[in-house]
C-alpha positions in Angstrom: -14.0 -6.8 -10.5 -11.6 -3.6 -9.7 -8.6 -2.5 -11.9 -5.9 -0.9 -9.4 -3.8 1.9 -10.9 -0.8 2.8 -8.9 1.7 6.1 -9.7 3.9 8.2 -7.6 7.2 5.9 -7.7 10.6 6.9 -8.3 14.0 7.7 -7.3 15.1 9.4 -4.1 17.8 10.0 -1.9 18.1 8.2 1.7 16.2 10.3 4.6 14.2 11.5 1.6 9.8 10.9 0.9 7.5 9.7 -1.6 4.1 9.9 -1.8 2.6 6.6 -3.7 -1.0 6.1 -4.7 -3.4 3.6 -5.7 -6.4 4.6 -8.0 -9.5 1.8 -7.9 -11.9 2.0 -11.0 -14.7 1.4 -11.2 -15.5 2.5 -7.8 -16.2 -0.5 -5.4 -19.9 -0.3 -4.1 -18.9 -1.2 -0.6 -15.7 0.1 1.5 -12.9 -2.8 1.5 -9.5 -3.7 2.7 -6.7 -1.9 0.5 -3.1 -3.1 1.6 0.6 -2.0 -0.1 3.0 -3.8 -0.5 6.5 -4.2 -1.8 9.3 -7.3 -3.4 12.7 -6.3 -3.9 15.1 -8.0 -5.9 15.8 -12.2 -4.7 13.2 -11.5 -1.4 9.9 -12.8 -0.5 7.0 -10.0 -1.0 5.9 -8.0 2.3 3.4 -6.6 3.4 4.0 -3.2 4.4 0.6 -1.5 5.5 -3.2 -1.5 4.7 -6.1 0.2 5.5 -9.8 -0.1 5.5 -11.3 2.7 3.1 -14.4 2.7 5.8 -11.9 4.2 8.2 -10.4 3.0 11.6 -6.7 1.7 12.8 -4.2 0.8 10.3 -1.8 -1.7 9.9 2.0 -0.9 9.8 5.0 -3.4 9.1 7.1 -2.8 12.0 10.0 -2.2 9.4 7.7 1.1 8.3 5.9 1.9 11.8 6.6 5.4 12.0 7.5 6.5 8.4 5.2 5.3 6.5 1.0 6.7 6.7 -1.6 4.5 4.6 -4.7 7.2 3.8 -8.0 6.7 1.8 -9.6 10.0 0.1 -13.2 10.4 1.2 -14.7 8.7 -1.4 -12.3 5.3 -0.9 -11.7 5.1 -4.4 -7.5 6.7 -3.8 -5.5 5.1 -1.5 -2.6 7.1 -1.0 1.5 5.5 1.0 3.5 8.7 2.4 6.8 7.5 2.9 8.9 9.5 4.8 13.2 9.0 5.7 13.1 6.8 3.3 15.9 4.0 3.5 18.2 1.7 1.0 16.8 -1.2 2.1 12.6 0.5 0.8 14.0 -0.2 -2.5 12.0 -2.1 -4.8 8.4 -2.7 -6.6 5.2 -1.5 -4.9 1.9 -3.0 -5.5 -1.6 -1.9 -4.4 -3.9 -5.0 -3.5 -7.8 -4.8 -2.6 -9.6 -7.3 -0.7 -13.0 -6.3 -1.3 -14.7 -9.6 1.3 -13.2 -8.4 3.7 -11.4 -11.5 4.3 -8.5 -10.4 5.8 -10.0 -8.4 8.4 -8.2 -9.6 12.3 -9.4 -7.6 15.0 -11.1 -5.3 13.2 -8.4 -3.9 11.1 -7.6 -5.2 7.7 -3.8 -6.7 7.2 -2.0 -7.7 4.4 -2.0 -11.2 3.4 -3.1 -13.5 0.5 -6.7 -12.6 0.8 -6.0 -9.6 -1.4 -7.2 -10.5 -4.8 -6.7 -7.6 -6.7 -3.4 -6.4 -7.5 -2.0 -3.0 -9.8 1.0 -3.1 -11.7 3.2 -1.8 -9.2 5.3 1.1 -9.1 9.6 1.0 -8.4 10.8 3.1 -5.4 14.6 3.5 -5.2 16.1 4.6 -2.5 19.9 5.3 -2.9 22.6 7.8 -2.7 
């Protein structure tokens, strides 16, 4: 079992950055997948990147590709989401997932999907003017 902790949410201006992060504890023993995701109001949740703490490629939603970066700290325990020119439509809840099997592994690069079993309490990101 892993309680996620995320923090670093708020309210920002368009073309404006956030930095989000994801604290696991305990520590898990082995590195895993870690994925972030987001639901705003009346939509489906997506998927938006994840990362496996062990290192390697990352995956991007191609709504994010390019302003978003998901990084671990060295010891994998902190994942970290810089968003950068930020838009309206990044508005709503964040949540840090782990999938600590491995299970949603494709190609050697974790991705976010319903293998992630543990979930934080998520964190709001507003984006408006």
């Amino acid at each position: 079992e892993v309680q996620l902790e995320e923090s670093g949410g708020g309210s920002v201006q368009p073309g404006g950055s956030l930095r989000l992060s994801c604290a696991a504890s305990p520590y898990p023993n082995n590195k895993y997948c870690m994925g972030w995701f987001r639901q705003a109001p009346g939509k489906e949740r997506e998927g938006v990147a994840a990362t496996f703490t062990g290192g390697g490629s990352e995956y991007y939603a191609d709504s994010v590709q390019g302003r978003f970066t998901i990084s671990a700290d060295n010891n994998g325990n902190t994942v970290y989401l810089q968003m950068n020119t930020l838009k309206p439509e990044d508005t709503g809840m964040y949540y840090c997932a782990a999938d600590l099997n491995l299970e949603s592994m494709d190609g050697g690069k974790c991705v976010p999907g319903p293998e992630y079993k543990y979930w934080g309490q998520g964190t709001q990101v507003t984006v408006s003017s």
